[in-house]
C-alpha positions in Angstrom: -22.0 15.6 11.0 -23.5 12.7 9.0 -21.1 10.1 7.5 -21.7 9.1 3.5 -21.0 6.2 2.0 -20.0 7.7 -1.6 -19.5 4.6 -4.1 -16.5 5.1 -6.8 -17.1 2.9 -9.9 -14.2 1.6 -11.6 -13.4 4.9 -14.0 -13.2 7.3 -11.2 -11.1 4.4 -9.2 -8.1 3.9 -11.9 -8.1 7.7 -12.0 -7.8 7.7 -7.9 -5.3 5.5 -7.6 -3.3 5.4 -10.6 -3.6 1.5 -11.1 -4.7 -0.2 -14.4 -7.9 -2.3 -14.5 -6.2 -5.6 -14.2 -3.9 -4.5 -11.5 -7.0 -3.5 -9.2 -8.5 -6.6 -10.5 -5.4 -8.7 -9.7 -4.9 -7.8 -6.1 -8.4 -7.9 -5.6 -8.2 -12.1 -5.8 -5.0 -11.4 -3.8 -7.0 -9.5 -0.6 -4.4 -6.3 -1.1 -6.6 -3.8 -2.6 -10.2 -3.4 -0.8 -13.1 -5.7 -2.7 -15.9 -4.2 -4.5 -19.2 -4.3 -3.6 -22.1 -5.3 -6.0 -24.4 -2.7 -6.4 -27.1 -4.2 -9.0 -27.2 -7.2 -11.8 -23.9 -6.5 -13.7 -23.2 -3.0 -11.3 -20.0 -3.2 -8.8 -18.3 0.0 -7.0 -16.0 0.5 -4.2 -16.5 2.4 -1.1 -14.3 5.9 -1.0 -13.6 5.6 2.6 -12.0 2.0 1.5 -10.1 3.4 -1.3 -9.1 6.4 0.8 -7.9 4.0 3.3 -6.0 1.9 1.0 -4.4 4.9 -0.1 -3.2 6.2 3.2 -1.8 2.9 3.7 -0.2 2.4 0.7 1.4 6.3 1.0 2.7 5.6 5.1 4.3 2.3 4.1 6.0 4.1 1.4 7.4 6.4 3.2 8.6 4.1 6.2 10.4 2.5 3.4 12.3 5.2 2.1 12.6 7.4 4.8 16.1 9.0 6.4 18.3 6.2 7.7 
């Protein structure tokens, strides 16, 4: 089966993951959140397998934080 590489513009990535514009924006310059990649002139987007990464990151830290002790 043939792996795509399906770009998410900024829209569809707040929606995704629930962060505002200047959040995503913020951690960006911080390297924690995955950078964008420039698609034209003034066009940026984000890979889904990064966001999805991010995401299942984000979601097992979470709960190895507030798991059962």
């Amino acid at each position: 089966m043939k792996s795509t590489n399906r770009i998410l513009k900024l829209p569809e990535v707040i929606q995704v993951t629930g962060l505002a514009r200047s959040t995503i924006y913020l951690w960006m310059k911080d390297k924690a959140f995955p950078t964008q990649i420039k698609l034209g002139e003034r066009s940026v987007g984000w890979l889904e397998k990064d966001i999805q990464g991010w995401l299942d990151q984000r979601i097992s830290q979470s709960r190895e934080e507030g798991g059962p002790k």
